[in-house]
DOMI-738918 format. One record per residue (C-alpha): residue in one letter; x, y, z. Coordinates in Angstrom, 2 decimals, padded with zeros to 5 digits, always signed. Layout:
BEGIN
{node 'a'; {X; Y; Z}}
...
This chain:
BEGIN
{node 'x'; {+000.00; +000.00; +000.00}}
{node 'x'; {+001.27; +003.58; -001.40}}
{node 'x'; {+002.38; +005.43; +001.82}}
{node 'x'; {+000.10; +008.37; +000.01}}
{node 'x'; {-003.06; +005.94; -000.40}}
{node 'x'; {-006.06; +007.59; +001.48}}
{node 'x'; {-008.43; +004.51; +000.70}}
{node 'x'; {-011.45; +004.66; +003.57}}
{node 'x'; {-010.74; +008.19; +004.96}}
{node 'x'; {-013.25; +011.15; +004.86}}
{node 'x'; {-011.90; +014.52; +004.34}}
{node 'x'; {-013.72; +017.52; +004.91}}
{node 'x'; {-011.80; +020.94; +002.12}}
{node 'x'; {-013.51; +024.27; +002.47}}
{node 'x'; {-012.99; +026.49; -000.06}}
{node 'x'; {-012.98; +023.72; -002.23}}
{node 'x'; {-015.07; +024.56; -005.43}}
{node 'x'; {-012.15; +026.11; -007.08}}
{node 'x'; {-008.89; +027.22; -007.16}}
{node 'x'; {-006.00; +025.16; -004.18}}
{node 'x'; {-009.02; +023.78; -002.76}}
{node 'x'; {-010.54; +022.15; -005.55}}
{node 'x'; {-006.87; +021.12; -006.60}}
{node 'x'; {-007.24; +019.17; -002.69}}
{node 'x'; {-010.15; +017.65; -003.12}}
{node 'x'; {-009.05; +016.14; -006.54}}
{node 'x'; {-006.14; +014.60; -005.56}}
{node 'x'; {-007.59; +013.64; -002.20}}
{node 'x'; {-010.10; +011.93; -004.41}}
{node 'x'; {-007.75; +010.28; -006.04}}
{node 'x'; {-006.12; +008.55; -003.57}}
{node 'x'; {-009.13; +007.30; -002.01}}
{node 'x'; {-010.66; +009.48; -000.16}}
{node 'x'; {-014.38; +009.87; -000.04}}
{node 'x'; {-014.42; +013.67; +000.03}}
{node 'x'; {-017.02; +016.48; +001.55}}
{node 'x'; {-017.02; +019.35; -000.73}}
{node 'x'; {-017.98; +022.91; +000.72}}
{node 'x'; {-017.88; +026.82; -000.02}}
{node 'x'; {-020.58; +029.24; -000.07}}
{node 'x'; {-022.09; +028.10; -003.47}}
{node 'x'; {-024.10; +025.14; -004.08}}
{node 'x'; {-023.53; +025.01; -007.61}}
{node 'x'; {-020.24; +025.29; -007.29}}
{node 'x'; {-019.89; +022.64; -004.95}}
{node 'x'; {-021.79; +020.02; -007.25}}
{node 'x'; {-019.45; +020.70; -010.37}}
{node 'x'; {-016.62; +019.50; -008.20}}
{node 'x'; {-018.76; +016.26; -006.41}}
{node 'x'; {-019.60; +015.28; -010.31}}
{node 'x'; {-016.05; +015.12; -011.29}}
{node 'x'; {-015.02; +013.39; -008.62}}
{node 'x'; {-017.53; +011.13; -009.11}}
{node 'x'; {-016.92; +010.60; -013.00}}
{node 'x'; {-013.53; +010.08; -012.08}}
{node 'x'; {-014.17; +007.77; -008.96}}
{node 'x'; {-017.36; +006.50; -008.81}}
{node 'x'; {-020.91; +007.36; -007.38}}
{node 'x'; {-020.82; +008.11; -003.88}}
{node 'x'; {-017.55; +009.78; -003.67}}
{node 'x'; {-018.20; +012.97; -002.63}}
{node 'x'; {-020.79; +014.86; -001.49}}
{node 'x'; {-020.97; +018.63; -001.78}}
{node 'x'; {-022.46; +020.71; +001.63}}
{node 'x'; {-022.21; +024.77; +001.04}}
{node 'x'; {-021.24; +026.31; +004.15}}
{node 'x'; {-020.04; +030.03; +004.84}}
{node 'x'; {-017.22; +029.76; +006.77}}
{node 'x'; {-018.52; +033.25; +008.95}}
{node 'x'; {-021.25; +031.31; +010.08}}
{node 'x'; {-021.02; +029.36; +013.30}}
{node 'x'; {-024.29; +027.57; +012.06}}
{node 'x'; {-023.60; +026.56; +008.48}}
{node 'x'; {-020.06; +025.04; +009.81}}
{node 'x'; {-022.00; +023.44; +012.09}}
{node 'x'; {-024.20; +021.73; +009.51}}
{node 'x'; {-020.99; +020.96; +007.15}}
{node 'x'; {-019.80; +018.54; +009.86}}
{node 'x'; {-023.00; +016.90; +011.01}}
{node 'x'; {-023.35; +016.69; +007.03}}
{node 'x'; {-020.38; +014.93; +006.40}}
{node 'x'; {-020.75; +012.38; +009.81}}
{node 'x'; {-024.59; +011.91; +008.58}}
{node 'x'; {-022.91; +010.60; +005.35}}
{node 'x'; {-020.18; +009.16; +006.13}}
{node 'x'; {-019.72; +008.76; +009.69}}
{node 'x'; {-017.06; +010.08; +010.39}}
{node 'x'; {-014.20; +013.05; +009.63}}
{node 'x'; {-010.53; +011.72; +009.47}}
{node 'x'; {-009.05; +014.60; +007.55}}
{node 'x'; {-009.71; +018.25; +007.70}}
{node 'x'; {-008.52; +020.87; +005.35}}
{node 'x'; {-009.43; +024.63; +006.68}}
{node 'x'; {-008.17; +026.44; +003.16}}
{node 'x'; {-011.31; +028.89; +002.99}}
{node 'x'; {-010.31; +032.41; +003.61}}
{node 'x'; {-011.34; +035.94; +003.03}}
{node 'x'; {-009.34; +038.99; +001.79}}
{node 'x'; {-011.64; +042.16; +001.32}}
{node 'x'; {-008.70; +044.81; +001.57}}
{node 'x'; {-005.85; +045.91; -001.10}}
{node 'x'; {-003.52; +048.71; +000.32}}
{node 'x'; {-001.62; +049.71; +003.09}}
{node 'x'; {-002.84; +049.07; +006.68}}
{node 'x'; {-003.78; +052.57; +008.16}}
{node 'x'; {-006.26; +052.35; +005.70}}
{node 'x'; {-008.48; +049.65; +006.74}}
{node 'x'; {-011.75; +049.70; +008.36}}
{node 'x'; {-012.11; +047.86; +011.41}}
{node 'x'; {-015.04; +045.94; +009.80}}
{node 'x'; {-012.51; +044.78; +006.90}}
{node 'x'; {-009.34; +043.84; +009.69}}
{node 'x'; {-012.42; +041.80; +011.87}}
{node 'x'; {-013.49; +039.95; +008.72}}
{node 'x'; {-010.72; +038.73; +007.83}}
{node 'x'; {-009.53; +037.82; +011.71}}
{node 'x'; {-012.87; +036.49; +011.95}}
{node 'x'; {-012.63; +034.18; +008.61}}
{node 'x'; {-008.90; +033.33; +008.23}}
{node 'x'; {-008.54; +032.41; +012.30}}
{node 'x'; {-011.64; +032.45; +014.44}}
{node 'x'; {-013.47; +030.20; +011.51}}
{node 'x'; {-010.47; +027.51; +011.63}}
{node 'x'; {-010.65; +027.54; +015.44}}
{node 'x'; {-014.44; +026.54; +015.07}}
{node 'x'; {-014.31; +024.13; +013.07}}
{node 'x'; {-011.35; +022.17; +014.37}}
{node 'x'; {-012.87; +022.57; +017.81}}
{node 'x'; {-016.10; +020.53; +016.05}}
{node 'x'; {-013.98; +017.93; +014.36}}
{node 'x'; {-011.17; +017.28; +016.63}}
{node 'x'; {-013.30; +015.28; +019.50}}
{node 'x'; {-013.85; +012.42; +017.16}}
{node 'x'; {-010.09; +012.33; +016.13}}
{node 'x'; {-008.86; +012.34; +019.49}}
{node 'x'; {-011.73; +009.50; +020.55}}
{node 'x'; {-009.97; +007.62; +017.31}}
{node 'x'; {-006.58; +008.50; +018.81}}
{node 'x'; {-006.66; +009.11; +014.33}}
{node 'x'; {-006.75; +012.33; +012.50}}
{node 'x'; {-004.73; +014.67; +010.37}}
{node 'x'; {-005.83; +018.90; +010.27}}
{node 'x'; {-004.05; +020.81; +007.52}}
{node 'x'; {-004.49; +024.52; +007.74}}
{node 'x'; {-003.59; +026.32; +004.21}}
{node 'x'; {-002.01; +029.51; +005.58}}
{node 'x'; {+000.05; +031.06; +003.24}}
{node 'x'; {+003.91; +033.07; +002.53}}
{node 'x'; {+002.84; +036.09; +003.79}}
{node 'x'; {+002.22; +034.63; +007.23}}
{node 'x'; {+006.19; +034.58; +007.41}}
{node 'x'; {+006.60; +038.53; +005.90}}
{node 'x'; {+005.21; +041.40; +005.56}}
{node 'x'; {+003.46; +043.57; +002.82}}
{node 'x'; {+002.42; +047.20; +002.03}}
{node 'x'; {-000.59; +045.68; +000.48}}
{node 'x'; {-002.27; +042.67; +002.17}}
{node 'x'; {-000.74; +043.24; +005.33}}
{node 'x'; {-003.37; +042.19; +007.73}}
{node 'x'; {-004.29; +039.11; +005.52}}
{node 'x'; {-000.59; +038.53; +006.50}}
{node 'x'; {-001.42; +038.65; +010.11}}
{node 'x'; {-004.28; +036.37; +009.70}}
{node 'x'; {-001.93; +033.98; +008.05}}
{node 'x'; {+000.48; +034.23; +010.89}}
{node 'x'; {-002.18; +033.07; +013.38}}
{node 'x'; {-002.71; +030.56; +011.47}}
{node 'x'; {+000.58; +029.06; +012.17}}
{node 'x'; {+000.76; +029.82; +015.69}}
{node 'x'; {-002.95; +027.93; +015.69}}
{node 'x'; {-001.68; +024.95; +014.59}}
{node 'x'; {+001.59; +024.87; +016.46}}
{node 'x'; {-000.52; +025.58; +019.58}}
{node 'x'; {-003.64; +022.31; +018.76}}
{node 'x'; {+000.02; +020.28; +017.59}}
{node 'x'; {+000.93; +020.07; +021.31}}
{node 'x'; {-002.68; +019.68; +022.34}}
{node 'x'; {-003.49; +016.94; +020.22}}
{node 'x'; {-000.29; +015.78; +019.90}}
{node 'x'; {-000.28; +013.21; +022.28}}
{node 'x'; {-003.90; +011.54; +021.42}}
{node 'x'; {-002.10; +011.00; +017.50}}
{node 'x'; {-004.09; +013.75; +015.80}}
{node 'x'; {-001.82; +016.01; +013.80}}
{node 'x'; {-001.71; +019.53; +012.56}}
{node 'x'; {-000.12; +021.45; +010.35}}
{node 'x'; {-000.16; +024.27; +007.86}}
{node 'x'; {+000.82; +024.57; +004.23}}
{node 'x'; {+002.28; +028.05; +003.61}}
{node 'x'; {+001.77; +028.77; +000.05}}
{node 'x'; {+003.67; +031.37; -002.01}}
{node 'x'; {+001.69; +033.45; -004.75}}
{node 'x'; {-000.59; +031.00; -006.52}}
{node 'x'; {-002.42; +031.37; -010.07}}
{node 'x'; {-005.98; +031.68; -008.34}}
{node 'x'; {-009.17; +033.75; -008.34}}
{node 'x'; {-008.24; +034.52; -005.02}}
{node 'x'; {-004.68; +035.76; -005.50}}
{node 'x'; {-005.61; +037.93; -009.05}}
{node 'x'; {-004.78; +041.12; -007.40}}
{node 'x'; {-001.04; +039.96; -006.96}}
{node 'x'; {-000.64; +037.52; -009.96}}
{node 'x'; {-002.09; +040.57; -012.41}}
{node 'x'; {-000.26; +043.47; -010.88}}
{node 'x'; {+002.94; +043.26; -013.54}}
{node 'x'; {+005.49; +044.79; -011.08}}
{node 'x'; {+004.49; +042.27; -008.13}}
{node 'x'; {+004.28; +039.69; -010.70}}
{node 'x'; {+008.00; +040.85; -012.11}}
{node 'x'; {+009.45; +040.88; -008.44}}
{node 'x'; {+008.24; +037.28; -007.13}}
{node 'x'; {+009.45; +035.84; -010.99}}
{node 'x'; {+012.93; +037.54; -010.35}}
{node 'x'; {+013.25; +035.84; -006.85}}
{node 'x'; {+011.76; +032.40; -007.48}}
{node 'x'; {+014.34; +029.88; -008.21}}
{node 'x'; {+011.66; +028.38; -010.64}}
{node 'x'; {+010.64; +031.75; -011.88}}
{node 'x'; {+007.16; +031.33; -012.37}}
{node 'x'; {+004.16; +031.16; -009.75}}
{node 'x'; {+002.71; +028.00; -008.70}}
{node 'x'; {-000.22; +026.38; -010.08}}
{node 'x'; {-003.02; +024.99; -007.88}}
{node 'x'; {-002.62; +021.83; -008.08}}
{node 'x'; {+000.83; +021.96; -007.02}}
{node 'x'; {-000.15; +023.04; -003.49}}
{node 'x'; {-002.10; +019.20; -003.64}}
{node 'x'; {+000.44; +016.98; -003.16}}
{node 'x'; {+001.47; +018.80; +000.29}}
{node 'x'; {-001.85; +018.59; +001.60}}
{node 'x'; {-002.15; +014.82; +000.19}}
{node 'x'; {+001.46; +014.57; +002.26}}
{node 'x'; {+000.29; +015.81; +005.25}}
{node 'x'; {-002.97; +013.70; +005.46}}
{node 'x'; {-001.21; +010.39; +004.89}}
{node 'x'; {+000.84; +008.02; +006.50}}
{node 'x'; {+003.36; +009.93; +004.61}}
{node 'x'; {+003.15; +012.49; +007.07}}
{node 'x'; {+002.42; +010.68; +010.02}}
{node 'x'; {+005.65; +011.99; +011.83}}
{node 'x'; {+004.97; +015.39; +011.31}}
{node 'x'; {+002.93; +018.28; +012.87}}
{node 'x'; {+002.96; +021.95; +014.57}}
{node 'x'; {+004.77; +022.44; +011.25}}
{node 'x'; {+004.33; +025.29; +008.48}}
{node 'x'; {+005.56; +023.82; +005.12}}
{node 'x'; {+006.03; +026.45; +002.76}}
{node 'x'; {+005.49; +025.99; -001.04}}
{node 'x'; {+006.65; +028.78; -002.53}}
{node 'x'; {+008.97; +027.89; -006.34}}
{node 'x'; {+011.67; +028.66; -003.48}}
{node 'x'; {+011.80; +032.11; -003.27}}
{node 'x'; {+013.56; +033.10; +000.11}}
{node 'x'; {+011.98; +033.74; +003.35}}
């Protein structure tokens, strides 16, 4: 058996109708995983469940919109998933919210709480909902996607950055935790990605110049090539690791 396989394990991707967490979910898929779909749009959700399921099989995947703001609709995502499947072995908190472009003094406090709200306080929910059953298992694997920025700073998405950042220090903090009941966590730190999310970085030409110049690879990365980390980290592949931040980035320097 492939140290990657994920054959009988349930893993639960938000923010996975497009873009790093569709790329997730796909792969997941792949290796075995029966997989619970979720972001804010239905529709959205069921594109992804039907390839899976043309790829894999019937029964596959499920899709169960949640916004991740909502206490409630997490809520529902994980009784969803446990109604279907019975269970959550893998968790992948990669849904995240960026409403602000510029420089920090000129935020509004609304904008800086949304994204503290969606990028940290959301995670903390939902692992708080899902973790009890891991530790009961003494079985489980939590990947956080944070991202690059978590590690630097920026005159533009700054306090996305220090969303990010908590990120880390979330999972490093639930490592120790959970640590000793066998439940891991861990983040994947992503460098600037061709997404929907990331177009304000990837089509600025200067900021596109400047991470091109520095990246041993000189390109940006590609969704699907954030997968294989998260695939990595949910497998016996990973089974030594955790409280760890593993940055994916074409190796441009920290």
């Amino acid at each position: 058996m492939s140290l990657f396989d994920l054959s009988g394990k349930v893993a639960v991707i938000t923010g996975s109708s497009r873009g790093i967490g569709r790329a997730i979910a796909l792969r997941m898929a792949e290796q075995g995983a029966h997989v619970v779909v979720s972001s804010r749009k239905a529709e959205a959700c069921a594109e992804v469940v039907a390839e899976i399921e043309e790829a894999h099989g019937a029964g596959r995947a499920i899709a169960v919109p949640a916004n991740i703001s909502s206490k409630e609709e997490l809520r529902a995502l994980v009784d969803g998933a446990e109604q279907a499947f019975g269970r959550i072995d893998i968790l992948v908190c990669n849904a995240a919210s960026n409403p602000y472009y510029g420089p920090m003094s000129g935020i509004a406090d609304e904008q800086f709480r949304k994204i503290l709200d969606n990028n940290v306080l959301a995670n903390h929910w939902l692992i708080q909902m899902v973790a009890p059953q891991m530790i009961a298992r003494r079985d489980g694997a939590i990947v956080i996607v944070s991202s690059i920025g978590g590690l630097r700073g920026s005159p533009v998405i700054g306090a996305y950055n220090v969303s990010k950042a908590a990120d880390m220090q979330l999972a490093r903090n639930l490592a120790v935790e959970f640590g000793p009941h066998n439940v891991r966590v861990n983040c994947i730190a992503p460098g600037l990605i061709k997404t929907d999310f990331a177009r304000a970085l990837w089509e600025d030409p200067e900021r596109l110049r400047e991470v091109n110049a520095t990246a041993p690879l000189r390109r940006i990365g590609e969704p699907d090539e954030i997968a294989g980390a998260a695939v990595f980290l949910a497998s016996r592949a990973g089974s030594f690791v955790t409280g760890q931040s593993i940055v994916v980035d074409g190796g441009v320097t920290i």
